[in-house]
N, C-alpha and C positions, 0 to 999 in steps of 0.2 A: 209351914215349910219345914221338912226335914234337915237343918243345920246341923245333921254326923255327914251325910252320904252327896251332901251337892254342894257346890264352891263356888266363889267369886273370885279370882285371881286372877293378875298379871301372867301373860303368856312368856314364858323365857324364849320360845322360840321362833318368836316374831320379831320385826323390829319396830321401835319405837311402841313398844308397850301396850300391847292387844287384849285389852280387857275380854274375859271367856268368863260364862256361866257353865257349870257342868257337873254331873252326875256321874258316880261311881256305881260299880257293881253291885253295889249296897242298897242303892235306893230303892224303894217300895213305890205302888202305885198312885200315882197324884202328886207325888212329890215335885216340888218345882222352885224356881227361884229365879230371881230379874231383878231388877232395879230401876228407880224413879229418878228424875231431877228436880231437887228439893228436899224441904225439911216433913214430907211425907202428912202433911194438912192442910185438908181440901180447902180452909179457908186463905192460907197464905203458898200454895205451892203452884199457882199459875202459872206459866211460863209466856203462855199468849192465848189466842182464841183466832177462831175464822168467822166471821160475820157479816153479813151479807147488808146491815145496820148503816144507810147512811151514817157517815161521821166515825165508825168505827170499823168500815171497811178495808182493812189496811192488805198489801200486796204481802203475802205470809211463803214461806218456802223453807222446806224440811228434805234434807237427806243425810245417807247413810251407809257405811260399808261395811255388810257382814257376811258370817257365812256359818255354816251349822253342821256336825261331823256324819249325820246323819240323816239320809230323808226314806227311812221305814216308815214303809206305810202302819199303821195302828201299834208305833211305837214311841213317837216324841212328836210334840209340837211345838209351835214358836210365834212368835208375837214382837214386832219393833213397828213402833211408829208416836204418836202425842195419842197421848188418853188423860181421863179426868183423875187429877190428880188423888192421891191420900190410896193408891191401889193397894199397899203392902197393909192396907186396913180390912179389905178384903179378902185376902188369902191371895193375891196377886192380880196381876191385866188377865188373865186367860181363863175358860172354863175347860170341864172333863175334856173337849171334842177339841180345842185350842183358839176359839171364838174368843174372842171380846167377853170379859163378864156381861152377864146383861144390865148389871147396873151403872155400865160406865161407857162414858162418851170415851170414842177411840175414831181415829184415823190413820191408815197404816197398813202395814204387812202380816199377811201371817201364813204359815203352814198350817193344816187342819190335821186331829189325828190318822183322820178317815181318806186321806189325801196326802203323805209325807213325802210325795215326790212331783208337788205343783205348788206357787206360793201364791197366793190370790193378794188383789187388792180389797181391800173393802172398808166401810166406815158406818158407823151408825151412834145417835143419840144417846143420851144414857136413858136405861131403861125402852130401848126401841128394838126392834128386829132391824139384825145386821145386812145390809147391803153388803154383798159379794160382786162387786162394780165390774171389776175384771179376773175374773177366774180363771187361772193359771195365768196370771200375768209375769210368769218367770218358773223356768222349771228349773230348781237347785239342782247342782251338784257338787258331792258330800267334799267334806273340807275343801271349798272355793269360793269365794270372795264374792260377792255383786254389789254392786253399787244402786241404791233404790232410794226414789224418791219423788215429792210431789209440790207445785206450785199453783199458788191460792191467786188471779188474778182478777181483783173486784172489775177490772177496766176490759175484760175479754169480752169477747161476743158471747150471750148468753148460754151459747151450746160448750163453751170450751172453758169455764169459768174457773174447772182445776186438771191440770194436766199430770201426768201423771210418767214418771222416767225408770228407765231399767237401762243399768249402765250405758245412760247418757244418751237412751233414745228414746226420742217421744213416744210414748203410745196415741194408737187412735181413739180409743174411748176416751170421755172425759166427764168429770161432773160436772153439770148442768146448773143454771141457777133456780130451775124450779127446782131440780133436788137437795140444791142448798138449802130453799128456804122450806121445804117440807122435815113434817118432825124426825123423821129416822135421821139427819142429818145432824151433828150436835153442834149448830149452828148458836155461834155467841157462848158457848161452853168452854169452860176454863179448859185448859188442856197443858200438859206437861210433857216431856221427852219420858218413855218408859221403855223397857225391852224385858221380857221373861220367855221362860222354854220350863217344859214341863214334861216330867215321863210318866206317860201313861200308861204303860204295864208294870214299870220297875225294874230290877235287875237288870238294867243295862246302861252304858257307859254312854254319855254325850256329849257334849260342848258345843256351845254358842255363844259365838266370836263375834265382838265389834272393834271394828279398828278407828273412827271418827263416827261424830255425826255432826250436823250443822244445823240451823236454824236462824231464820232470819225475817225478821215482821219490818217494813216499812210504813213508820207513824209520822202521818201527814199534818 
């Protein structure tokens, strides 16, 4: 990551303290930057998992409020949701296009570069081809807030197993528990809170804003 031209900082003009990743006019191509939850190693930075594992099935639920200055198409991407932990060992969550590394389990949100004005839902395995579950499950717009998020319920009927919410309304697609237990899904994979954004051409200015997120695993 280029550490002259992209920043982590506290939003002054916000309230109550809006964490922004962002790029200046400076930054070059690929350049990118986000942040994990944890001490950044795969061994000890778990935060929880989804697992479809009698005895380790626990009711899991993640959300979050952000928003991103810009949705150019083939000019920024963006990435929030739990991925496998130790990402900033990789060069970040995100590849050139704004996918999922492919070596890491992720579930969550993201804008693609090829796409900067649709945000998909999608999840995949580490190391698997990523499911795009619900494509354009939200169409941003530039500096405005959405609220997004997904719940893991071992106890649903097997078609509805995780539901999936965009400011506070259900969607109808959902994942399924054969697709839980199939490999593309990173079913029992450690996973952590992570968010990163990424410019893809350079020279140009972005930010991506979080204002909370939550997470919440019920151990029975």
């Amino acid at each position: 990551d280029d550490t002259t031209n992209n920043t982590c900082a506290l939003l002054a003009d916000e309230n109550c303290g809006v964490l922004a990743l962002g790029f200046d006019s400076g930054c070059t191509a690929e350049d990118s930057v986000g942040f994990e939850l944890g001490p950044g190693a795969a061994s000890n930075g778990q935060l929880g998992q989804i697992s479809d594992t009698a005895g380790a099935d626990f009711m899991t639920a993640f959300e979050c409020r952000v928003k991103i200055s810009s949705i150019a198409t083939g000019y920024n991407c963006f990435a929030v949701g739990l991925a496998g932990p130790a990402i900033s060992a990789n060069g970040g969550l995100i590849d050139t296009n704004g996918g999922p590394m492919a070596n890491k389990a992720f579930i969550g949100f993201n804008i693609l570069a090829d796409d900067g004005d649709s945000m998909d839902f999608c999840y995949q395995g580490a190391s698997q081809t990523r499911n795009d579950l619900i494509a354009g499950v939200h169409v941003p717009v530039a500096d405005t807030f959405v609220k997004l998020g997904f719940i893991y319920d071992p106890g649903a009927v097997a078609s509805k197993r995780i539901t999936v919410y965009v400011n506070n309304v259900e969607q109808t697609t959902h994942v399924t528990a054969t697709q839980i237990a199939a490999a593309t899904f990173p079913d029992a994979e450690a996973l952590t809170f992570a968010m990163h954004a990424k410019s893809v051409t350079g020279g140009a200015v972005l930010e991506a804003a979080i204002d909370w997120w939550s997470f919440a695993q019920v151990i029975s």
